[in-house]
C-alpha positions, 0 to 999 in steps of 0.5 A: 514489527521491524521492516527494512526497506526494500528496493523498488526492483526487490519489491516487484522481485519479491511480488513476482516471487508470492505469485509464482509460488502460488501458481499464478500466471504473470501476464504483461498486465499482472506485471504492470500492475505488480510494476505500479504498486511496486514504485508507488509512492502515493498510494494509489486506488485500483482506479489509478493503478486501472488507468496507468495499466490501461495506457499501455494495455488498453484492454485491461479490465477493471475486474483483472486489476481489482483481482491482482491487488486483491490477491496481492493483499490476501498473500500480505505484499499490499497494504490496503488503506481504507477509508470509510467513504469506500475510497481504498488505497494502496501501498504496494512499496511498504506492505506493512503497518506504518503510520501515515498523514492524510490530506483531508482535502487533496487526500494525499498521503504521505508516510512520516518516518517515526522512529518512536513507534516501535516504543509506542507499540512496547508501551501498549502491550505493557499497559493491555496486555494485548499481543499486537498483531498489526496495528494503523495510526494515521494523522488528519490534516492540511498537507503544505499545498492545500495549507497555500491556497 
């Protein structure tokens, strides 16, 4: 479950690359939704993506949006980050399982390097026997900002 980090433009190259192959049309509006999840380092909800494709392609409907990340999640280039009250984010730079740390106020979300889980990851199949596919670790709690206030 080792990853290498990718390059922003590798990610977008890589994204462009999964569409083609399946046949896909890249309109100016695909390629900036591609563009945003690409260089995203916040996670950000389809929302956020519709309302930054939206500033350079105003006719830009949700539906098209909602779509394109759907589609991006089905070939495994989109992490999707659910969340129980529906508010789903995504990691379009880092579309594999890795941990995350989670503001329970400002739901910023940030991706710790942990070296060790890799060893976690030995340990539970040692102790279940469980071939591991995919898994999610994700840490509750204040992020510096809203500690400050």
């Amino acid at each position: 479950m080792s990853h290498d980090p990718l390059t922003n433009a590798q990610r977008l190259e890589r994204m462009l690359d999964r569409l083609k192959e399946q046949g896909l049309r890249i309109t100016p509006q695909r390629l900036e939704i591609l563009r945003i999840l690409s260089e995203s380092v916040g996670h950000p909800s389809v929302e956020d993506i519709h309302a930054k494709v939206r500033a350079k392609f105003p006719t830009t409907s949700l539906a098209t949006t909602y779509k394109t990340v759907a589609l991006l999640k089905d070939l495994d280039e989109v992490l999707e980050l659910g969340f129980a009250d529906g508010s789903n984010r995504y990691d379009g730079n880092k579309p594999y399982p890795h941990p995350h740390v989670i503001c329970t106020v400002c739901r910023k979300i940030m991706d710790p390097d942990l070296s060790m889980l890799r060893d976690m990851t030995e340990e539970v199949v040692r102790e279940t026997g469980f071939r591991i596919t995919t898994h999610r670790l994700d840490f509750f709690g204040l992020c510096p900002d809203c500690q400050k206030k």
